[in-house]
N, CA, C and O atoms as a Tripos MOL2 file, in Angstrom:
@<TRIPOS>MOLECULE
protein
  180   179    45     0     0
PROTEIN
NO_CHARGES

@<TRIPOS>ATOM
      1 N         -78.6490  131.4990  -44.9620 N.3       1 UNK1
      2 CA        -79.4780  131.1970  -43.8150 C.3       1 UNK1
      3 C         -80.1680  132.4710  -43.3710 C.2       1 UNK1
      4 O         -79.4130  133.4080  -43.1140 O.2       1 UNK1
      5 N         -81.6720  132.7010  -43.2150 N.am      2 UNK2
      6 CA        -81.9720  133.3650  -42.5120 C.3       2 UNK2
      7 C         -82.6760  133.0040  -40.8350 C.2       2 UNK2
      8 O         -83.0720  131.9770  -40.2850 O.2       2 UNK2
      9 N         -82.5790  134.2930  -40.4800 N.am      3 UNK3
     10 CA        -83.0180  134.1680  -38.7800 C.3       3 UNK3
     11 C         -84.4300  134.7720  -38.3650 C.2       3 UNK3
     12 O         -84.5080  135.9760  -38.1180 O.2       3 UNK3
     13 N         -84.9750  134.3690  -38.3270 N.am      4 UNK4
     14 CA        -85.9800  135.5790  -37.6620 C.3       4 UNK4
     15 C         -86.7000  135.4550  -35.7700 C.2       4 UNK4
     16 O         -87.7610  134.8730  -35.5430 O.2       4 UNK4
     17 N         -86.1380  135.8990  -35.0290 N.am      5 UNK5
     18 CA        -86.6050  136.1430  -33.8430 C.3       5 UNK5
     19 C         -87.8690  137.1360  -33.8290 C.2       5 UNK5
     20 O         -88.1030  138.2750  -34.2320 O.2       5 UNK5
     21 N         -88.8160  135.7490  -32.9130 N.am      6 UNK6
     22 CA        -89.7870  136.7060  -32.9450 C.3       6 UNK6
     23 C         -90.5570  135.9890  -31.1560 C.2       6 UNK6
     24 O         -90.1050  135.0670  -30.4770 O.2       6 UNK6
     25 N         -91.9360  136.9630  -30.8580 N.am      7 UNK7
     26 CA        -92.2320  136.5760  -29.7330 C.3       7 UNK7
     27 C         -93.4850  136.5210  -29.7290 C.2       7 UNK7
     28 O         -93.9290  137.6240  -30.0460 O.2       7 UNK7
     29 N         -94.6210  135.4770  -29.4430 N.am      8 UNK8
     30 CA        -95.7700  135.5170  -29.3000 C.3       8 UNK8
     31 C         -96.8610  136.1200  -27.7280 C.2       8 UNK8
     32 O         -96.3320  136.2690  -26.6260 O.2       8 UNK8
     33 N         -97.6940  136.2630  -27.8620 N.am      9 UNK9
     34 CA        -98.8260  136.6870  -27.2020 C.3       9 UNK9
     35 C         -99.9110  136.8070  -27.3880 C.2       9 UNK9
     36 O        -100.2930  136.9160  -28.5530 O.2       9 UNK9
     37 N        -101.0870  136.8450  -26.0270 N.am     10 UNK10
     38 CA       -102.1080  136.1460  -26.6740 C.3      10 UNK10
     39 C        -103.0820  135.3310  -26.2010 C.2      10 UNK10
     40 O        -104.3120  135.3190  -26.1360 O.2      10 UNK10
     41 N        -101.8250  134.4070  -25.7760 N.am     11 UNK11
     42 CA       -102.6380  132.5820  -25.2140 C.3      11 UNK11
     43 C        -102.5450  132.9160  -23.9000 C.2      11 UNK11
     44 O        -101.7820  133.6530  -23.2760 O.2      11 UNK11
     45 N        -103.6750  132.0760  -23.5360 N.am     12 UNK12
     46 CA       -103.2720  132.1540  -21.5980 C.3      12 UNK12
     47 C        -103.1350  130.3380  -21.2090 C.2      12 UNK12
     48 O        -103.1920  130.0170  -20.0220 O.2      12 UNK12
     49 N        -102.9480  129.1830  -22.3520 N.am     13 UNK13
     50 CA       -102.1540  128.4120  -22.0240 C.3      13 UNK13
     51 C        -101.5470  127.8380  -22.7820 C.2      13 UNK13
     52 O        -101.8900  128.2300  -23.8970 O.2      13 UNK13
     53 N        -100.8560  127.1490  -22.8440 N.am     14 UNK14
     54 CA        -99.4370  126.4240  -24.1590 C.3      14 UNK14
     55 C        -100.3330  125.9350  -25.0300 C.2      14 UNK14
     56 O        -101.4390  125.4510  -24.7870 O.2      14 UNK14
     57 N         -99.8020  126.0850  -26.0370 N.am     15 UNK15
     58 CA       -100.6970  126.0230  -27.2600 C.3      15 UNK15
     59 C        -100.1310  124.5490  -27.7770 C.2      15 UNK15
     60 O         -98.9070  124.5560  -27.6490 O.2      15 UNK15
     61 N        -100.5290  123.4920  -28.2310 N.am     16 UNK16
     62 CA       -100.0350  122.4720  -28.6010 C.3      16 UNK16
     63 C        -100.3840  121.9670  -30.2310 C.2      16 UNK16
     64 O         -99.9000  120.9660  -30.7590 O.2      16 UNK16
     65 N        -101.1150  122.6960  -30.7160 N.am     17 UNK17
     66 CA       -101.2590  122.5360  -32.2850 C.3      17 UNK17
     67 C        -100.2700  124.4370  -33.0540 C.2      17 UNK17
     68 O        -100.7290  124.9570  -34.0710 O.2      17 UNK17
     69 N         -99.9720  124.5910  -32.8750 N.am     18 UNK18
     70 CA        -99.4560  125.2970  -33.3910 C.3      18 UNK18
     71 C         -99.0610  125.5660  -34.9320 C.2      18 UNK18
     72 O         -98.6310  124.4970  -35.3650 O.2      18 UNK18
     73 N         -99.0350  126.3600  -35.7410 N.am     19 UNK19
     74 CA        -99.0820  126.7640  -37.0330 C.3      19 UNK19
     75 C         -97.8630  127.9750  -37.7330 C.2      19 UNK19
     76 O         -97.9620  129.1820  -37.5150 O.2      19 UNK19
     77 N         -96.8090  127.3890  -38.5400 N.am     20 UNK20
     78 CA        -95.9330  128.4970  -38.8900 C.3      20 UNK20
     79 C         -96.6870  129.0460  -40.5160 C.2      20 UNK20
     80 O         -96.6820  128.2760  -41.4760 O.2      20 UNK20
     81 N         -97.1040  130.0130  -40.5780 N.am     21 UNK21
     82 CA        -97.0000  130.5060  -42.6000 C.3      21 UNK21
     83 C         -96.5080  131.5450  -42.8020 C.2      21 UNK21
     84 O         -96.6020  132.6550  -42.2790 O.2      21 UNK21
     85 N         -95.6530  130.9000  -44.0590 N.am     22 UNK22
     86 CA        -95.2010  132.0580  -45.2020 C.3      22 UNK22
     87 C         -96.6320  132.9030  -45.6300 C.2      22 UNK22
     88 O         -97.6270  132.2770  -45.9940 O.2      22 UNK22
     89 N         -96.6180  134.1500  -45.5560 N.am     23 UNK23
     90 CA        -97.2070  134.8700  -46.1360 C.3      23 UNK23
     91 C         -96.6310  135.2890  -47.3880 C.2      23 UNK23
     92 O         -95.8630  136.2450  -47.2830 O.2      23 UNK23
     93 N         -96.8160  134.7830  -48.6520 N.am     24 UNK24
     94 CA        -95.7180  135.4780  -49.3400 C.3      24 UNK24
     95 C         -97.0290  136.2650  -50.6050 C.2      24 UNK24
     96 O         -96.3740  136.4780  -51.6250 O.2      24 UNK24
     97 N         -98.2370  136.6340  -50.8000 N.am     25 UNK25
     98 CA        -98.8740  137.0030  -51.4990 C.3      25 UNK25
     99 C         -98.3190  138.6350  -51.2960 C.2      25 UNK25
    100 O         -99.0120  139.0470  -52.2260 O.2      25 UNK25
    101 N         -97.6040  139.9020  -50.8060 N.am     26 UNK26
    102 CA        -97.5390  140.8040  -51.3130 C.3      26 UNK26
    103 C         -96.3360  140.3820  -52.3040 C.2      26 UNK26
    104 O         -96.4210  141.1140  -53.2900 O.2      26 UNK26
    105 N         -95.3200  139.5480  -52.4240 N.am     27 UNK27
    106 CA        -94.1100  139.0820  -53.3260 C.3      27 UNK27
    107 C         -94.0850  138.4900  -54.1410 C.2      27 UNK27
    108 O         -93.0910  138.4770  -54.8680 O.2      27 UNK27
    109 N         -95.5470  137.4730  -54.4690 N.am     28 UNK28
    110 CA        -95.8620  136.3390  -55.3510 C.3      28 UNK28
    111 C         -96.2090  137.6000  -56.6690 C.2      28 UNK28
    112 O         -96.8160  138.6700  -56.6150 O.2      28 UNK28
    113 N         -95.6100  136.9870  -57.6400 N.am     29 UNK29
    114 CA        -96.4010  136.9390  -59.2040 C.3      29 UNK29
    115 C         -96.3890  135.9300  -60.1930 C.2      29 UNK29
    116 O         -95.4230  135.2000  -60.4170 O.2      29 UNK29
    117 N         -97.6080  135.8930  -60.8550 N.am     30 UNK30
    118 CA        -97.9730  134.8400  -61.9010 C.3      30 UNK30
    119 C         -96.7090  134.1850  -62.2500 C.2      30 UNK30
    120 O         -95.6290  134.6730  -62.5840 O.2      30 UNK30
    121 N         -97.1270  132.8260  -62.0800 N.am     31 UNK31
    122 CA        -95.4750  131.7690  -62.2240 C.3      31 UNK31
    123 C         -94.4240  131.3260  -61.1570 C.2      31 UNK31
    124 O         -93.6210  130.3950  -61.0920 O.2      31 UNK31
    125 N         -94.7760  132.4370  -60.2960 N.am     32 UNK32
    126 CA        -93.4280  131.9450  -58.8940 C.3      32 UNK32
    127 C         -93.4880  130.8280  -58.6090 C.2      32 UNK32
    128 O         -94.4930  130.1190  -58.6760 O.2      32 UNK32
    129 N         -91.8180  130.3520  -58.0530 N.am     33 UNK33
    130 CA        -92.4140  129.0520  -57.4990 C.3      33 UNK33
    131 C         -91.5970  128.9570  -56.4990 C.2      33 UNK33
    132 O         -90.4500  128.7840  -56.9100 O.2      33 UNK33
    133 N         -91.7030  129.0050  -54.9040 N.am     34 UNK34
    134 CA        -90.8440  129.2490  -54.1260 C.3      34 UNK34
    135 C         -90.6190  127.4790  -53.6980 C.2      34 UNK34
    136 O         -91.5420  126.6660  -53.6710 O.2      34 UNK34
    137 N         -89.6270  127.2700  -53.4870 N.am     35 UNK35
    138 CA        -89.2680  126.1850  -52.7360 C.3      35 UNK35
    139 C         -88.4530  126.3650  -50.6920 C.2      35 UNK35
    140 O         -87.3180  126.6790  -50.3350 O.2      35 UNK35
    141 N         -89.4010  126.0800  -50.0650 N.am     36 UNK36
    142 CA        -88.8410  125.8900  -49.0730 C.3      36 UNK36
    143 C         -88.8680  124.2770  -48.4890 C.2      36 UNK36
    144 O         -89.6170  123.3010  -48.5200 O.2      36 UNK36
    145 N         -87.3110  124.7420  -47.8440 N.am     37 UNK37
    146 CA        -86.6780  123.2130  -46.6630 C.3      37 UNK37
    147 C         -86.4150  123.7850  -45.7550 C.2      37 UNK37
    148 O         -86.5320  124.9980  -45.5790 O.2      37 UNK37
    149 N         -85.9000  122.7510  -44.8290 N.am     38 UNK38
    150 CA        -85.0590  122.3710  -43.7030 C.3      38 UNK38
    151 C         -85.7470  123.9130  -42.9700 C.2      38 UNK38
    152 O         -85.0690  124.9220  -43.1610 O.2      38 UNK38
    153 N         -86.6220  124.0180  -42.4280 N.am     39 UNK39
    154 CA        -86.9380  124.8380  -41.5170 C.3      39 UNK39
    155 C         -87.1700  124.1260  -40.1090 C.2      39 UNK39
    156 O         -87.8780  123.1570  -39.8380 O.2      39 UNK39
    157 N         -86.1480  125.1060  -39.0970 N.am     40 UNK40
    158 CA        -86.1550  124.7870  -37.8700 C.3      40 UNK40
    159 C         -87.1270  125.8900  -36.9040 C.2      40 UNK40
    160 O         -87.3380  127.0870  -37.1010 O.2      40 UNK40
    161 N         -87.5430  125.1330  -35.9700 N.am     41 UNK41
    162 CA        -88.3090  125.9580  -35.1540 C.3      41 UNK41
    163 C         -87.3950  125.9020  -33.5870 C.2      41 UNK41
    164 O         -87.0270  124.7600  -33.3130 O.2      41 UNK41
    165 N         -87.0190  126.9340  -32.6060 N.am     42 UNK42
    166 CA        -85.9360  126.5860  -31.8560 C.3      42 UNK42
    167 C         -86.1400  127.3560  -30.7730 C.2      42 UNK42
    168 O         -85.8200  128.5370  -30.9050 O.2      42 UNK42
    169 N         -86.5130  127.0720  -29.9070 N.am     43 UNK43
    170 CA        -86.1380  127.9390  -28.3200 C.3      43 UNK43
    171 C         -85.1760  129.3960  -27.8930 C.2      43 UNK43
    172 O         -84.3670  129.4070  -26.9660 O.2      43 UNK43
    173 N         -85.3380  130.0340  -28.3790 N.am     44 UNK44
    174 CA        -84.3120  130.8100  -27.8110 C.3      44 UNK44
    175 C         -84.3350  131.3850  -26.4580 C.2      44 UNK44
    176 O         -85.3300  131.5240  -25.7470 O.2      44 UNK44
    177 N         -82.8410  131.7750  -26.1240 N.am     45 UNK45
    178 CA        -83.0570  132.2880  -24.4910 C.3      45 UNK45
    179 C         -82.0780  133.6820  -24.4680 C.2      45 UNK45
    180 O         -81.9730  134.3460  -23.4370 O.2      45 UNK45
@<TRIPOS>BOND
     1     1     2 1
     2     2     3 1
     3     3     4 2
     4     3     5 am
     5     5     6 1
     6     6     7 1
     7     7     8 2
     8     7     9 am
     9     9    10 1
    10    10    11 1
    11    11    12 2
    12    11    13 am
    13    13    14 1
    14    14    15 1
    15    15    16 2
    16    15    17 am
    17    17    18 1
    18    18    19 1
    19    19    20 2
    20    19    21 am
    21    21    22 1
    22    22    23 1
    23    23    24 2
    24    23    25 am
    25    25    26 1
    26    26    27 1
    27    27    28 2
    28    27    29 am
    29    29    30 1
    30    30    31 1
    31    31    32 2
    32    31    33 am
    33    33    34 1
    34    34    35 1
    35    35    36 2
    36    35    37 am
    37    37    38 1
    38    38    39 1
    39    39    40 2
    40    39    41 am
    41    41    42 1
    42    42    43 1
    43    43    44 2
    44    43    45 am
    45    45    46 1
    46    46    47 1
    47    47    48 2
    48    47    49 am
    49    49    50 1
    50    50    51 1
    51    51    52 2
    52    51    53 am
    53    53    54 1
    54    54    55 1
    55    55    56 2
    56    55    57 am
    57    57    58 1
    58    58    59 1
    59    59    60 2
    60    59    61 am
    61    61    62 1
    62    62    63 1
    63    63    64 2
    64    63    65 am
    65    65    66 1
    66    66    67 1
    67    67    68 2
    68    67    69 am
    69    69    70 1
    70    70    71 1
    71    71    72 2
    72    71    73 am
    73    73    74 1
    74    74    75 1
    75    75    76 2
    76    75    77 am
    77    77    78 1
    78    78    79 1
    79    79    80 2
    80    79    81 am
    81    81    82 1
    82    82    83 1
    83    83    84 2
    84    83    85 am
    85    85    86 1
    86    86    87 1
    87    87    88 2
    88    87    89 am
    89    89    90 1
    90    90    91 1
    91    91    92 2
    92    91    93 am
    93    93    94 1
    94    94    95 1
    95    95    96 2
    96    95    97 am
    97    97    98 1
    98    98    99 1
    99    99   100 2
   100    99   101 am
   101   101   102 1
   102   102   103 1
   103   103   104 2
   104   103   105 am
   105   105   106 1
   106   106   107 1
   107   107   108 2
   108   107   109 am
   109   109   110 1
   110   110   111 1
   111   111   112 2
   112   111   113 am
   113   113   114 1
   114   114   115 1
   115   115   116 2
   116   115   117 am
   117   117   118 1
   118   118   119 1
   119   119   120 2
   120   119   121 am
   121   121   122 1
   122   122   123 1
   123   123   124 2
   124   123   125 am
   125   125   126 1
   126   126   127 1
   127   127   128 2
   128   127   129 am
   129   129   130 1
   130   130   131 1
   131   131   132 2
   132   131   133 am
   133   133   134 1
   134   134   135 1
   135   135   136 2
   136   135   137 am
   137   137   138 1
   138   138   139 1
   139   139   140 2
   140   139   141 am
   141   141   142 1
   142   142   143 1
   143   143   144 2
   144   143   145 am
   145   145   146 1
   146   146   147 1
   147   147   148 2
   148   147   149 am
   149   149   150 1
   150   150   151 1
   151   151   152 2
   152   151   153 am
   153   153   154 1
   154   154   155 1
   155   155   156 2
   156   155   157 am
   157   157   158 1
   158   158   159 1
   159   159   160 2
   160   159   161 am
   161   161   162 1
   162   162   163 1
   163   163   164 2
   164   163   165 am
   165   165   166 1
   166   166   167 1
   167   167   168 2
   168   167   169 am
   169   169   170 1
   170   170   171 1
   171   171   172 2
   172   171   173 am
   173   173   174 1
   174   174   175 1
   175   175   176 2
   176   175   177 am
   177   177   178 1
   178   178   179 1
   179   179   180 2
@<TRIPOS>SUBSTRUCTURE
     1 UNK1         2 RESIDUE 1 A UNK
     2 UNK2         6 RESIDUE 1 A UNK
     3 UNK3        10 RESIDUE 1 A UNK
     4 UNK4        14 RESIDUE 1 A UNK
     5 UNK5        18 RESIDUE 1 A UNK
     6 UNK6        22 RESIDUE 1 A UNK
     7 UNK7        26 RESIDUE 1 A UNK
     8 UNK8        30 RESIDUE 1 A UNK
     9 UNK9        34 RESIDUE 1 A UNK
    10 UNK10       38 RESIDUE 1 A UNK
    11 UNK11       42 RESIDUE 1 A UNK
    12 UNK12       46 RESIDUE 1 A UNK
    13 UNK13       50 RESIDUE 1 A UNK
    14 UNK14       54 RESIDUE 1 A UNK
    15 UNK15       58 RESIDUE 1 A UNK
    16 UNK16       62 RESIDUE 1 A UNK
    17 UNK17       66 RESIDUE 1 A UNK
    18 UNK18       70 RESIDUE 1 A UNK
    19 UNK19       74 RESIDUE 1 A UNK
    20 UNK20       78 RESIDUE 1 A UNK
    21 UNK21       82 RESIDUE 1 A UNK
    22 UNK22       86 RESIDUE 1 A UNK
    23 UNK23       90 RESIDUE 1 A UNK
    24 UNK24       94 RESIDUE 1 A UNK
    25 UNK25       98 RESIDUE 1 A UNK
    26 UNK26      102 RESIDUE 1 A UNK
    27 UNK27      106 RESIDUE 1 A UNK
    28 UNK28      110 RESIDUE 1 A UNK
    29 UNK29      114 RESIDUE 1 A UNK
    30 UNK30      118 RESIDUE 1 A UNK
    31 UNK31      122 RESIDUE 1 A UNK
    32 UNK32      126 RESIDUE 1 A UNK
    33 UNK33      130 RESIDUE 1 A UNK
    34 UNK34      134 RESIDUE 1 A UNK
    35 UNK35      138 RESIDUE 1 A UNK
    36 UNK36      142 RESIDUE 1 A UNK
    37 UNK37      146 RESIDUE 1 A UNK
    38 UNK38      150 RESIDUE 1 A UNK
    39 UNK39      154 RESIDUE 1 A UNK
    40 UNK40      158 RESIDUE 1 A UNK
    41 UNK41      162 RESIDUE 1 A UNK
    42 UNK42      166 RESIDUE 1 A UNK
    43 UNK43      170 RESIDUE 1 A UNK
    44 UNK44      174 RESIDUE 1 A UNK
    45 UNK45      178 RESIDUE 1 A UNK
């Protein structure tokens, strides 16, 4: 499992379309094939 805490800024109101991406082009080479699941998006306090 990984975690990543992170914090946005920016907007000056709630954003309701919102967008998560993998950036993974500095790690990709010819042939990769990443599979991602079960990603949660979660409130923290």
């Amino acid at each position: 499992m990984f975690t990543k805490e992170f914090m946005t800024s920016g907007f000056s109101n709630t954003v309701i379309d919102g967008r998560l991406q993998f950036y993974l082009v500095p790690f990709a080479q010819a042939g990769d094939i990443y599979n991602i699941d079960n990603v949660a998006l979660e409130k923290i306090s």
